[in-house]
C-alpha positions in Angstrom: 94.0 96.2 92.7 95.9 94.0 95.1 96.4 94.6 98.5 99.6 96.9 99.0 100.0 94.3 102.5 98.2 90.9 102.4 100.0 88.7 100.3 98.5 86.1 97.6 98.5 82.5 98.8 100.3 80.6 95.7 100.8 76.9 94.9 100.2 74.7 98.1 101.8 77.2 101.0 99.5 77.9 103.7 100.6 81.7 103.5 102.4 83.7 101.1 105.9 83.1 101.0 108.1 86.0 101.0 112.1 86.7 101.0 114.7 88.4 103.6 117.9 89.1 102.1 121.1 90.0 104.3 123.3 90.2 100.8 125.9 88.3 102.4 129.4 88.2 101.6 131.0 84.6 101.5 135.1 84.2 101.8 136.6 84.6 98.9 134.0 86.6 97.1 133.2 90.6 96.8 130.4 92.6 98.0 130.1 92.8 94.1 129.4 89.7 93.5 127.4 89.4 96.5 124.5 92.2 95.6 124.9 90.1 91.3 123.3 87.3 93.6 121.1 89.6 95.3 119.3 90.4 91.9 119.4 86.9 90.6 117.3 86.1 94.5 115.1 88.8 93.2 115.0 87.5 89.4 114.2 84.4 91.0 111.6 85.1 94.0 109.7 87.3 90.8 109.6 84.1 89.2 108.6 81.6 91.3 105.5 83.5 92.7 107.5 84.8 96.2 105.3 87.5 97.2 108.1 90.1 98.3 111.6 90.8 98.2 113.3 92.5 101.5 116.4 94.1 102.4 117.7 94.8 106.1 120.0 97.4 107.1 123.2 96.6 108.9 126.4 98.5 109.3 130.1 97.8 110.3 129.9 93.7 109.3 132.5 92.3 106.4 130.2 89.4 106.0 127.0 91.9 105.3 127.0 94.4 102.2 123.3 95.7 103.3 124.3 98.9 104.9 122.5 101.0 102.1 118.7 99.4 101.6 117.4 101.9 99.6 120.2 102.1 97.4 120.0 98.4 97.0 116.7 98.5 96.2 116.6 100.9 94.1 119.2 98.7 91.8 116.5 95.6 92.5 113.7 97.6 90.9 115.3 98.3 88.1 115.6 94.4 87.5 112.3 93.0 88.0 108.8 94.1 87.6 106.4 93.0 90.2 107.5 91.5 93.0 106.8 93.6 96.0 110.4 95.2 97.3 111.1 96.4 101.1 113.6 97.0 103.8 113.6 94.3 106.2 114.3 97.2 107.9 115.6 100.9 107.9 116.7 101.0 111.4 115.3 104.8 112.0 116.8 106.5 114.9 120.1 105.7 112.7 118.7 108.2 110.3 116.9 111.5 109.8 112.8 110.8 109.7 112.9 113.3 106.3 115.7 111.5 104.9 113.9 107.8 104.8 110.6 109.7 103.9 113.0 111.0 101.0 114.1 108.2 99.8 111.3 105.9 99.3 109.3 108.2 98.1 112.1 108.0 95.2 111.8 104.1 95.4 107.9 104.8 95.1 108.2 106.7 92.0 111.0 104.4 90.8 108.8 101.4 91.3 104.9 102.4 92.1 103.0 100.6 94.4 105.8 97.7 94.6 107.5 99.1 97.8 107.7 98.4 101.7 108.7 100.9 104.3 109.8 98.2 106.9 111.6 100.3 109.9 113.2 99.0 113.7 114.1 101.2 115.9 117.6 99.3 116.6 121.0 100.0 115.7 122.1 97.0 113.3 125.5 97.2 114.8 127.4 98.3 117.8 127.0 101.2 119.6 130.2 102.9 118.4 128.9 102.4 114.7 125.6 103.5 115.6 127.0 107.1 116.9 129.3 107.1 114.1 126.2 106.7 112.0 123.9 109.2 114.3 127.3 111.6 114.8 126.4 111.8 118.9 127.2 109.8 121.6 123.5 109.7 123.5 122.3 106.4 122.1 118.7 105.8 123.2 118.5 102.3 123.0 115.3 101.9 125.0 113.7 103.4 121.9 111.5 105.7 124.0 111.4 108.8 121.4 110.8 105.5 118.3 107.1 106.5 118.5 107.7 110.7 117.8 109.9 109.6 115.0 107.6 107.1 113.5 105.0 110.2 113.1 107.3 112.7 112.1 108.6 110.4 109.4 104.3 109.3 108.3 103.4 113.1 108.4 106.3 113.7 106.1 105.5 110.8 103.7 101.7 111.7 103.6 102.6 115.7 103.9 100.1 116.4 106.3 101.8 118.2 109.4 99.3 120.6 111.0 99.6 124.6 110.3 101.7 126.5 112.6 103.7 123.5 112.9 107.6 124.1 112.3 107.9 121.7 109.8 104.5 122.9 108.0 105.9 124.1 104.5 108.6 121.2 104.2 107.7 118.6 101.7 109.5 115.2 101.4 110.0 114.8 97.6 109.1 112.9 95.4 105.9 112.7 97.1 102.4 114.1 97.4 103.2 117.5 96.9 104.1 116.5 93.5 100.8 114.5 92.3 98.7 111.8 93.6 98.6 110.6 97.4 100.0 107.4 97.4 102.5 106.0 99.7 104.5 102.6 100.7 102.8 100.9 103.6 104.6 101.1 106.9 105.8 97.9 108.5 107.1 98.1 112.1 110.1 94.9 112.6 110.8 93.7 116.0 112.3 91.0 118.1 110.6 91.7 121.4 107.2 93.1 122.7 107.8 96.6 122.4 107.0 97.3 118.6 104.8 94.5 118.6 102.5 96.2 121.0 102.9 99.4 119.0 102.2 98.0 115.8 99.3 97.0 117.1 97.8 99.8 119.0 98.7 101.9 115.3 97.1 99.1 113.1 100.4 98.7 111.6 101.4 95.3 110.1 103.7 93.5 112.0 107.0 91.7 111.1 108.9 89.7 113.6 112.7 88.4 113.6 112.0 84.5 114.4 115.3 83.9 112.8 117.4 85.3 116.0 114.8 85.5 118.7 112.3 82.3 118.5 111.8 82.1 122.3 110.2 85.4 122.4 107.8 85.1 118.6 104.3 83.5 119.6 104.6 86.3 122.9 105.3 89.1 120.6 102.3 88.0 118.0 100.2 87.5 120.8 100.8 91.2 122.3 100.6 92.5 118.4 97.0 90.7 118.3 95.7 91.6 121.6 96.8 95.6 121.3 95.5 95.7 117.4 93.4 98.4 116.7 91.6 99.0 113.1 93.5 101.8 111.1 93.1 102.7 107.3 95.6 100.3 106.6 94.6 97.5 108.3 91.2 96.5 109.7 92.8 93.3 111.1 96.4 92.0 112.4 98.7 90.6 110.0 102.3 89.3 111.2 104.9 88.1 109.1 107.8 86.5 110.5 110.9 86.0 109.7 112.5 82.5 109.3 115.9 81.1 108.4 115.5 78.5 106.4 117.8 76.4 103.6 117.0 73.4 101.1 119.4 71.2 99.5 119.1 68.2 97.5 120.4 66.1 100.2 120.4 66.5 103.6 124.1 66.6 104.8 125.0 69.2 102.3 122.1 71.9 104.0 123.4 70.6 107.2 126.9 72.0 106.2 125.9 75.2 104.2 123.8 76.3 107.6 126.8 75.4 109.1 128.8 78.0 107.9 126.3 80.5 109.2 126.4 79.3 112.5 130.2 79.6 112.4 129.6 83.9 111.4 127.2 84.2 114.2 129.1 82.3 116.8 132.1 85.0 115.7 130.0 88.1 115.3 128.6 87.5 119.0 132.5 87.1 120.0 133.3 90.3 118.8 135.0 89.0 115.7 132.5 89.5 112.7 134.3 88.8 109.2 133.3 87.2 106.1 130.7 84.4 106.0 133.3 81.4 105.9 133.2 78.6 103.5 131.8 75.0 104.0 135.0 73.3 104.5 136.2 76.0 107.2 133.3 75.7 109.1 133.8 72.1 108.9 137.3 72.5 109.7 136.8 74.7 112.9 137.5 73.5 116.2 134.2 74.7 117.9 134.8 74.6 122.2 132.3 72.9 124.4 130.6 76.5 125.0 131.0 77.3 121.3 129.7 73.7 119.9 126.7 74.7 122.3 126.0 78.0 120.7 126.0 76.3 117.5 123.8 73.9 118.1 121.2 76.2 119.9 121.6 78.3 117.2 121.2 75.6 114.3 118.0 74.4 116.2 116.1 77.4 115.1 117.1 77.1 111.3 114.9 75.0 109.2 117.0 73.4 106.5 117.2 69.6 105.0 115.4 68.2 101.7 113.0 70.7 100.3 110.3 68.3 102.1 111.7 68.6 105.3 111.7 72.4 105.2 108.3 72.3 104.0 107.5 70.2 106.8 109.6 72.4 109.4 107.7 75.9 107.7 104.7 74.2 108.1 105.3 73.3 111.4 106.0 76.6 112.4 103.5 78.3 110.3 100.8 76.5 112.5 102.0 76.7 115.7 102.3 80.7 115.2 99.3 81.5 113.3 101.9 83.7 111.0 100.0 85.4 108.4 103.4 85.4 105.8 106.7 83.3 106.5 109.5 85.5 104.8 112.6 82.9 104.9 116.2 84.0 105.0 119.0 81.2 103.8 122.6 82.0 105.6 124.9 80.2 103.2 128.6 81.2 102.5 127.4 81.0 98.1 124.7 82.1 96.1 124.4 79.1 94.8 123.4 77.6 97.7 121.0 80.4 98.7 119.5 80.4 95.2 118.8 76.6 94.8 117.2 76.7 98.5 114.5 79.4 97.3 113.8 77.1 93.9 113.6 73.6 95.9 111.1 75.2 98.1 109.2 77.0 95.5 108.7 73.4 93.9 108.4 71.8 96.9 105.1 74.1 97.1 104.5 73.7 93.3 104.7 77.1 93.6 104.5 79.2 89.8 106.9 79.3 87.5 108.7 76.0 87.4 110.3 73.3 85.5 106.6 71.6 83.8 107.5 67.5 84.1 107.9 66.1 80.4 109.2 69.0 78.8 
């Protein structure tokens, strides 16, 4: 049986390669058509030997249709048959610890021993949204009760609270009150030290958000290696992180499709999120000196050229953070784009599943 967490090194990558998907939703185009391309990634990842297949949770963004992971994945499962499929993550003080033990336990039974229980413990939007979502107006963004609702949420999936306890003779279903124990493996997500270090002190696998906070990542892995502690899941560390990443077949065309992501960052951190714009409006924009700045900090963090300079750049990175999986994200306004980026660098790793020269 293979490991429900360690990946399979395939083709020439010095660690599994994996896939974070924002279903992004270009100008011009519907959330429709943005979760079609979301299950042609998937189609895709399943063929060219990707190891998984993850979905994050945001809320209250035009240019995001993710607000739902477990309905997307559900819809993903039903479309392919073995690559590994996961949130990327259920941000869980936005929700109810039974509800998310609910629902993958559904995605369990829907897709067994395929799915990932990835969960942060931030919003994945403002702070009106999040007490829309939460219906209260006491946000506690420290995260200091995170911890409590991580437990609540594992005793609920592995139906094992204690007797006398108030929640005793509740049962998340589907789950093991039904049949067999068997549950997905919990990830905790971060993008500073705090769930690194709980991760580790839990023997949790660790998954870390390179893609929008590369100054703090070899800390983070550093304090998730230092505070591990064997568990039953894990009897050593294992950190994925998160990478942003795009291939094209020549260079100036990934330099403008990143480009276009830039430009939806740049807005969403003004306070004017909207739809992922295309290539020749982000080419068209008049960027500001503080603005061109942002920009090109931000651009200096995403990988993207030839498929041999991103293999070069993952590489790179890969080594000087000792990552244990490199799960790449590509920010493009098409799925064209997105989708040929995910091919070139499965061949650029002669990873399975390709076109065989001479035929």
């Amino acid at each position: 049986m293979s490991d429900p967490i360690r990946g399979e090194v395939r083709g020439t990558a010095p660690v599994p390669l994996s896939v974070l998907d924002l279903v992004t939703v270009g100008s011009g185009r519907t959330a429709s058509q943005a979760l079609a391309t979301s299950v042609e990634i998937s189609r895709l990842a399943e063929r060219r030997g990707y190891h998984r297949h993850w979905v994050a949770e945001h809320h209250s963004m035009p240019g995001v249709a993710s607000s739902s992971p477990a309905v997307i994945l559900a819809h993903l499962a039903a479309h392919t048959e073995r690559i590994r499929l996961g949130s990327g993550g259920v941000m869980l003080p936005n929700h109810a610890p039974l509800v998310i033990a609910e629902q993958f336990g559904t995605l369990e039974a829907l897709a067994p021993g395929r799915v990932d229980l990835g969960l942060g413990r931030a919003p994945g939007t403002d702070g009106a949204t999040a007490a829309a979502l939460r219906r209260t107006d006491h946000l506690n963004e420290g995260g200091d009760d995170f911890p409590q609702q991580l437990s609540e949420l594992t005793r609920f999936l592995d139906d094992d609270f204690p007797d006398g306890h108030s929640y005793a003779r509740i049962h998340a279903v589907p789950g093991p009150v039904q049949g067999p124990k068997g549950r997905p493996p919990i990830w905790l997500l971060g993008s500073s030290g705090f769930s690194a270090r709980l991760a580790g002190m839990l023997g949790l696998p660790f998954a870390f958000a390179h893609h929008f906070s590369a100054q703090n990542t070899v800390p983070a892995l550093d304090l998730y290696r230092d505070s591990f502690r064997p568990s039953e899941a894990l009897d050593a560390p294992y950190a994925l992180i998160g990478v942003s990443a795009l291939a094209s077949d020549d260079a100036k065309e990934a330099r403008r499709q990143v480009l276009t992501g830039a430009l939806s960052m740049l807005r969403l951190r003004t306070g004017r999120p909207g739809l992922i714009p295309t290539p020749e409006e982000a080419e068209a924009y008049e960027f500001s000196a503080p603005e061109r700045e942002f920009v090109n900090s931000w651009l200096g963090n995403v990988i993207h050229g030839t498929a041999d300079e991103v293999r070069t750049g993952l590489d790179g990175l890969q080594k000087r953070t000792g990552a244990d999986e490199l799960m790449i994200t590509a920010n493009a306004h098409g799925g064209e784009a997105r989708l040929r980026s995910y091919e070139l660098i499965a061949d650029a790793y002669g990873l399975p599943g390709g076109d065989v020269p001479g035929e």
